[in-house]
N, CA and C atoms as an extended XYZ file, in Angstrom:
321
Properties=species:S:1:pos:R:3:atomname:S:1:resname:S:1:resid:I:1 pbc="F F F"
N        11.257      -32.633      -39.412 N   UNK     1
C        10.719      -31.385      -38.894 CA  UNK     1
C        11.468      -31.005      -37.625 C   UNK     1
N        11.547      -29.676      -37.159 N   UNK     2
C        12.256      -29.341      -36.146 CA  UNK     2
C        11.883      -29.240      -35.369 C   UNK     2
N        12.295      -29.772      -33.937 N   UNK     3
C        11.449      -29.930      -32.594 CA  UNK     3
C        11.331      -28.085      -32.098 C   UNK     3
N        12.627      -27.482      -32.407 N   UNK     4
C        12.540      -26.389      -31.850 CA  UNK     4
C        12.354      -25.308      -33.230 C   UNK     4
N        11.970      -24.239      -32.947 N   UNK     5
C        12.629      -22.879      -33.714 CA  UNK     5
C        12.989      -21.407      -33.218 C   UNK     5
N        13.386      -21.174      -33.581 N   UNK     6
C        13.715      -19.497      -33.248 CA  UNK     6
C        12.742      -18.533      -32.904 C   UNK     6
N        13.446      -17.667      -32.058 N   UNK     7
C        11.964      -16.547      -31.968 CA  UNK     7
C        11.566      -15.788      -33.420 C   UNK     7
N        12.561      -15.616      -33.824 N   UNK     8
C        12.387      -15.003      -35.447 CA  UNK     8
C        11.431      -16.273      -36.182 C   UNK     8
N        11.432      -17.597      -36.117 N   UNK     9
C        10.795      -18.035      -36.975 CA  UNK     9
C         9.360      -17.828      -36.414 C   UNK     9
N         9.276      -18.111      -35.020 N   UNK    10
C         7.793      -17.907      -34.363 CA  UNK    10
C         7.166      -16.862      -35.344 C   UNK    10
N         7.810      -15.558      -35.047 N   UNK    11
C         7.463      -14.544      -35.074 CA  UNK    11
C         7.152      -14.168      -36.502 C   UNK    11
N         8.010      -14.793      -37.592 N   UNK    12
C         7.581      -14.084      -39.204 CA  UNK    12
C         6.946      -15.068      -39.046 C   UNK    12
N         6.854      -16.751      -38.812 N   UNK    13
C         6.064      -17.354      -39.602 CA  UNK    13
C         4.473      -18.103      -39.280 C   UNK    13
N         4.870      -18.194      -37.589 N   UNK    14
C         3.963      -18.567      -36.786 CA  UNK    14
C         2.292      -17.800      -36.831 C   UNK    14
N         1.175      -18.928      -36.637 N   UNK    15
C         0.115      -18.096      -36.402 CA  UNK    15
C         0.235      -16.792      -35.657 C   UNK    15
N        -0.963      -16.517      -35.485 N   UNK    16
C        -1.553      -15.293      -34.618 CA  UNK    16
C        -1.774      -15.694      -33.649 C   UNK    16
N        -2.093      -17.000      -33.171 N   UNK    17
C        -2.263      -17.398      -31.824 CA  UNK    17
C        -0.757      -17.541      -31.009 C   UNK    17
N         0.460      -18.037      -32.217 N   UNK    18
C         1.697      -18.357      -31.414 CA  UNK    18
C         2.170      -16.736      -31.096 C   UNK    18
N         2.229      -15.496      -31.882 N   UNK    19
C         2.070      -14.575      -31.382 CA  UNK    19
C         1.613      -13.826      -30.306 C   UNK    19
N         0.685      -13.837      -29.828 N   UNK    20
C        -0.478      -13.746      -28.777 CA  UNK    20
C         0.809      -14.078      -27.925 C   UNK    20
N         0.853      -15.248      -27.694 N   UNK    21
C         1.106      -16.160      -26.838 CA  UNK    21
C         2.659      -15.980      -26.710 C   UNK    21
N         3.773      -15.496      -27.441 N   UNK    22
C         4.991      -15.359      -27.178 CA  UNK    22
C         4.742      -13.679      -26.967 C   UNK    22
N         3.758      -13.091      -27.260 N   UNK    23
C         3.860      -11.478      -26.315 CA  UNK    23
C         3.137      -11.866      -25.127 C   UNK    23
N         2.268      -12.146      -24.658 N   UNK    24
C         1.701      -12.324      -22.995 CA  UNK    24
C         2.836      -12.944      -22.387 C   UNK    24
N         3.724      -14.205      -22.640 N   UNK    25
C         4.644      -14.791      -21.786 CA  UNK    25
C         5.795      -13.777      -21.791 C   UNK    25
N         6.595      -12.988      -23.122 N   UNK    26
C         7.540      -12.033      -22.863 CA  UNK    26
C         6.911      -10.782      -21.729 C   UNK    26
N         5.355      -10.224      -21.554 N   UNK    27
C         4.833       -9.758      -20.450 CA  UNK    27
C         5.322       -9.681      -19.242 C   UNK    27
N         4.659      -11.213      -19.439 N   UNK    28
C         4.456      -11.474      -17.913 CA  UNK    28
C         6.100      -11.645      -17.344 C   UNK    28
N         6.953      -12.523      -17.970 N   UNK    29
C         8.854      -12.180      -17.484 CA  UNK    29
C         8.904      -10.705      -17.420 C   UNK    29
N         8.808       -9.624      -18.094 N   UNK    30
C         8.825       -8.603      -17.640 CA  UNK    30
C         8.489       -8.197      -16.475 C   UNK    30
N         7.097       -8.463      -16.094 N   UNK    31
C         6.830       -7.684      -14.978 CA  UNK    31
C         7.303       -8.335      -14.049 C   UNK    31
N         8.015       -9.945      -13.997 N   UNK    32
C         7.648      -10.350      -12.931 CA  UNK    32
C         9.504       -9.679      -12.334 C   UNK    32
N        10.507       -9.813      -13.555 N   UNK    33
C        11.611       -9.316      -12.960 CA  UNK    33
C        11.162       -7.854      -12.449 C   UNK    33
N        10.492       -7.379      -12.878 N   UNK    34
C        10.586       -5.471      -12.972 CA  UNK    34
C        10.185       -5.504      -10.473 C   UNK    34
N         9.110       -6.269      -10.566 N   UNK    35
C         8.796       -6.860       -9.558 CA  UNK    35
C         9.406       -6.981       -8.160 C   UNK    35
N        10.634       -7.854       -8.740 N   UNK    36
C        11.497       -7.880       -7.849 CA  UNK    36
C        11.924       -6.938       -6.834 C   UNK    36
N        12.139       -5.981       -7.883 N   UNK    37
C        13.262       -4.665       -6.733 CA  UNK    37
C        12.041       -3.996       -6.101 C   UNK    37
N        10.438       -4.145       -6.172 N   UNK    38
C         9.410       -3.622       -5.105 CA  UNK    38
C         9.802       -4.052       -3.958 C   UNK    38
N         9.607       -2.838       -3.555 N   UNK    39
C         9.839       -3.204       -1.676 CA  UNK    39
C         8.113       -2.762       -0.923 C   UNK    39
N         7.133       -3.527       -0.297 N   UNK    40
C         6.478       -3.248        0.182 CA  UNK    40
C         6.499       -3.313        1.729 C   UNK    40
N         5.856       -1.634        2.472 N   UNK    41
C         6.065       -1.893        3.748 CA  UNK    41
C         4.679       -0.974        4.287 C   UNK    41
N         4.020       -2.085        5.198 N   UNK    42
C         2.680       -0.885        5.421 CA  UNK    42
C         2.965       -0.308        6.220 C   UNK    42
N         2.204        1.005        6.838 N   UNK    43
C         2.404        1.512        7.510 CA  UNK    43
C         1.114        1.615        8.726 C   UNK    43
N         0.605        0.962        8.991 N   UNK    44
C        -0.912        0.688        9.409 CA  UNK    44
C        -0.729        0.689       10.947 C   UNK    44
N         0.238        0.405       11.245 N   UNK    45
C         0.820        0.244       12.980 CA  UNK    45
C         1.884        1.574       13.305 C   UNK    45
N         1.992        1.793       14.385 N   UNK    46
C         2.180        2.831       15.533 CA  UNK    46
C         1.866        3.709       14.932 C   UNK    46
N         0.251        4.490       15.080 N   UNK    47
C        -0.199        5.176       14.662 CA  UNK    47
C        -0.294        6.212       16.213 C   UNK    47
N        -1.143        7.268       16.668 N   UNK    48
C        -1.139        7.643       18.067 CA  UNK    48
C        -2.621        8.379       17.685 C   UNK    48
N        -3.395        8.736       18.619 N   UNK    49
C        -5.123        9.047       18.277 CA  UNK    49
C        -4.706        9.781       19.484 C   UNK    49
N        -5.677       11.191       18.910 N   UNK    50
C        -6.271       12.075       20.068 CA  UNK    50
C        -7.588       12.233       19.816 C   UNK    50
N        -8.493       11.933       20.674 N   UNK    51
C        -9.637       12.111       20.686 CA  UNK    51
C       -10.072       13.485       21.679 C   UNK    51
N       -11.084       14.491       20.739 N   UNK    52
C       -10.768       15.988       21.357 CA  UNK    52
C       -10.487       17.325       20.463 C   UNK    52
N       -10.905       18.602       20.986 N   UNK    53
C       -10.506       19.401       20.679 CA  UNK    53
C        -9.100       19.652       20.589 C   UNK    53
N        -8.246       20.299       19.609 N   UNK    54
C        -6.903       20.583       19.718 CA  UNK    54
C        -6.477       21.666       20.767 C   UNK    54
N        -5.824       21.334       22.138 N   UNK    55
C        -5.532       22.291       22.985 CA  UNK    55
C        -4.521       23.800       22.760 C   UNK    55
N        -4.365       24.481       22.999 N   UNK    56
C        -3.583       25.765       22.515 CA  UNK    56
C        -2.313       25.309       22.828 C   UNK    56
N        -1.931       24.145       23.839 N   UNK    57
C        -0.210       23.980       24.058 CA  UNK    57
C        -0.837       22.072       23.482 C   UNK    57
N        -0.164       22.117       22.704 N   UNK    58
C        -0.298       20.671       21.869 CA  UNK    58
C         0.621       19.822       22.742 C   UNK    58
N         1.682       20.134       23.485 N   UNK    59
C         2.122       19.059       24.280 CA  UNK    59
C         1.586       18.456       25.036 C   UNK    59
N         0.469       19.364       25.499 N   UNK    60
C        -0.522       18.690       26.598 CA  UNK    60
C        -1.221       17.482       25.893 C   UNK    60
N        -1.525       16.901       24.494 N   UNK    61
C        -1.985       16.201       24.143 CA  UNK    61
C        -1.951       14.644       24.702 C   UNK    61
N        -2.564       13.971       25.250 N   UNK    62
C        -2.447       12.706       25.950 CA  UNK    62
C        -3.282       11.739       24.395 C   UNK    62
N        -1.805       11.102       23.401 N   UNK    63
C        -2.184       10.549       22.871 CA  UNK    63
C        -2.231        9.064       23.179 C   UNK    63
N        -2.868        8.654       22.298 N   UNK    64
C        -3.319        6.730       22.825 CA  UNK    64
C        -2.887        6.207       21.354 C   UNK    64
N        -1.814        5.120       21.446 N   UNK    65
C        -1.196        4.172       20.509 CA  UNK    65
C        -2.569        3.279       19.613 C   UNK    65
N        -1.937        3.478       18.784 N   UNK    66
C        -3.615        2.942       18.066 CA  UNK    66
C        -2.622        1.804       16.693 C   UNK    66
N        -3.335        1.746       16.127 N   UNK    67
C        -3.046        0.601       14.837 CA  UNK    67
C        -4.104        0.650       13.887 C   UNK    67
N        -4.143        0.287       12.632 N   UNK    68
C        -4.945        0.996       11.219 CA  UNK    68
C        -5.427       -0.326       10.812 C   UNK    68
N        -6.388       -0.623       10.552 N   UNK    69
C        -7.885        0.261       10.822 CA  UNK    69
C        -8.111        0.384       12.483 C   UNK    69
N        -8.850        1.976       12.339 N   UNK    70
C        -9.181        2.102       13.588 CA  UNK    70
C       -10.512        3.075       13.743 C   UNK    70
N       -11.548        2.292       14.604 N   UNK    71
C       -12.920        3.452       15.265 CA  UNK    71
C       -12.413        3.937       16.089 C   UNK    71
N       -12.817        5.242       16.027 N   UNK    72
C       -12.743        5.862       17.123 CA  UNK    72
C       -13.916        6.327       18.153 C   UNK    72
N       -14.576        5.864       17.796 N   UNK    73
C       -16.113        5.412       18.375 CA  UNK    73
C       -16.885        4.127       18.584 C   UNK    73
N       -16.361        3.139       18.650 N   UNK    74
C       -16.352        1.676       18.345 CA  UNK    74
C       -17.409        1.500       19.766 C   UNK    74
N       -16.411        2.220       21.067 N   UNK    75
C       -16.865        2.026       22.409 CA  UNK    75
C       -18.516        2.739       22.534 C   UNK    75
N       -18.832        3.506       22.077 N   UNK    76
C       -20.311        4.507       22.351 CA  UNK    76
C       -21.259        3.812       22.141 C   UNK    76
N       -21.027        2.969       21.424 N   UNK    77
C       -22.589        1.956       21.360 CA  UNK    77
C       -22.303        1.409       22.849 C   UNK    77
N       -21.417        0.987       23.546 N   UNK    78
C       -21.246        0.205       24.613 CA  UNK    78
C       -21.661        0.952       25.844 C   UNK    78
N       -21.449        2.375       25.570 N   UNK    79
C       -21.599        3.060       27.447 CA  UNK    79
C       -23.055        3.216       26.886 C   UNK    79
N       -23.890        3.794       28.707 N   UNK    80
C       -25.130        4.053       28.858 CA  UNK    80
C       -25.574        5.558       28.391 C   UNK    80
N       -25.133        6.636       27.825 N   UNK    81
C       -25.313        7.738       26.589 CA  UNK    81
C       -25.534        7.364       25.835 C   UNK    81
N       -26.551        8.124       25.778 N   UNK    82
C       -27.452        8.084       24.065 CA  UNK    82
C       -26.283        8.753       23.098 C   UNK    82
N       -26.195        8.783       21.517 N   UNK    83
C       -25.962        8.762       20.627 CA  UNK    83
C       -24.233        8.431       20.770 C   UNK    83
N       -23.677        9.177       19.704 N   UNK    84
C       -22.320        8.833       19.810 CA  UNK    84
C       -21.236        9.667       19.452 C   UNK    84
N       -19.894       10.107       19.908 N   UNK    85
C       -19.001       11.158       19.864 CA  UNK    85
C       -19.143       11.224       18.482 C   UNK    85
N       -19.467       12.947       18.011 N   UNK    86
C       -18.954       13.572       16.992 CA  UNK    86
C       -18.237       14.398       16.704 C   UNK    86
N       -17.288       14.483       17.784 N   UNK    87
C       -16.192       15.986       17.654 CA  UNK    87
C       -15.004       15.695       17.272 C   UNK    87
N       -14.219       16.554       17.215 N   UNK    88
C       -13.018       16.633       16.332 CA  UNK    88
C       -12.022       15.245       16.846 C   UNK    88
N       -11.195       14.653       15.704 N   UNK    89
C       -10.337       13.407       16.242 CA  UNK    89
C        -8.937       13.518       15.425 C   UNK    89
N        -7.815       13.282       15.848 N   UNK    90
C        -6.633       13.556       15.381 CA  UNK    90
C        -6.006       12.135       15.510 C   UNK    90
N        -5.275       12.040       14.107 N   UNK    91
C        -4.574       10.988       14.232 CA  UNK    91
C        -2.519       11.567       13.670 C   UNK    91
N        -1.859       10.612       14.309 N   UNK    92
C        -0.361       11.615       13.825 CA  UNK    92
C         0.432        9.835       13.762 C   UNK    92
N         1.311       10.100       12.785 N   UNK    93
C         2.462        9.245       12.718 CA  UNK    93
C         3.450        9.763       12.216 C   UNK    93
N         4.890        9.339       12.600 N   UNK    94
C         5.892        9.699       12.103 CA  UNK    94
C         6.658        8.434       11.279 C   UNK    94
N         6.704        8.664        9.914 N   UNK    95
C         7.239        7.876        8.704 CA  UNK    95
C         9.154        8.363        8.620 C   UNK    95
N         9.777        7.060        8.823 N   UNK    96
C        11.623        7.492        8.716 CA  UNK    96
C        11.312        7.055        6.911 C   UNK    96
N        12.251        7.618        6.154 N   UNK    97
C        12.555        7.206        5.198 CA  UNK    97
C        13.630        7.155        4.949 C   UNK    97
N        14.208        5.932        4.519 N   UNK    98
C        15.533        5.862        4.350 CA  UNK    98
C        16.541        6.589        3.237 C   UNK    98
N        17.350        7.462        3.849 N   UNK    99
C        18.460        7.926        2.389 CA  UNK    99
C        18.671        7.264        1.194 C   UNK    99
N        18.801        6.050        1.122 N   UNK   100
C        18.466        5.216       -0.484 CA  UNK   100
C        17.477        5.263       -1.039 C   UNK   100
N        16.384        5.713       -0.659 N   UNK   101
C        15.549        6.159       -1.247 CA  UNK   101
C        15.078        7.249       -1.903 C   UNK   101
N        16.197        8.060       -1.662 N   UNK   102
C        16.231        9.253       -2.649 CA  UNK   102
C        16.005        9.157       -4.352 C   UNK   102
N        15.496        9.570       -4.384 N   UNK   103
C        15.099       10.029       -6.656 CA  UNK   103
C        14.237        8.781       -6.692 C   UNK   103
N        13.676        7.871       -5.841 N   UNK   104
C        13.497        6.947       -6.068 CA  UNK   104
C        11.566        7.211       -6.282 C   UNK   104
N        10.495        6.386       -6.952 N   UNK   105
C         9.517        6.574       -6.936 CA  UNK   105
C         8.457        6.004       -5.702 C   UNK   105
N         7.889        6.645       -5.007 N   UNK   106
C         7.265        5.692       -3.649 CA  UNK   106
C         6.340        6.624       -3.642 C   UNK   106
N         5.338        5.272       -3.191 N   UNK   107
C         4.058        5.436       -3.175 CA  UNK   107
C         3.389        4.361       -1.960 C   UNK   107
């Protein structure tokens, strides 16, 4: 008897279980090369927070460096005022994307 066989023999002659089992493993090599060329990069840090109405000259904005996740009310339970800021809050970042990344899919 033969220790090894072919994918062709698997495949015409083999159960349904050796089937199963030579499509989940051809799968999973798929995804795991496809995988590779992901590039993950968060973006959760140098974020900038304005807390406030938006002023009519936006330069005047005195923003504060922040990082993601972020309250922006975290402090109001802490001071001696009752309830807690509900007015308008702005957050801004600027994302570079690199020229090789053109036609490319990102998400």
């Amino acid at each position: 008897m033969k220790a090894r066989k072919n994918i062709k023999e698997i495949l015409k002659h083999g159960n349904g279980m050796n089937r199963i089992w030579f499509v989940l493993v051809m799968l999973l090599v798929q995804s795991f090369v496809s995988a590779q060329n992901r590039i993950v990069q968060s973006i959760n840090s140098n974020w900038q927070f304005y807390r406030g109405d938006k002023p009519a000259d936006v330069s005047t904005m005195k923003w504060e460096n922040i990082s993601l996740p972020h309250s922006f009310n975290a402090h109001d339970v802490c001071d001696d005022e009752p309830g807690y800021y509900r007015g308008a809050t702005w957050y801004r970042k600027t994302i570079y994307v690199p020229a090789s990344w053109k036609n490319k899919d990102v998400y």
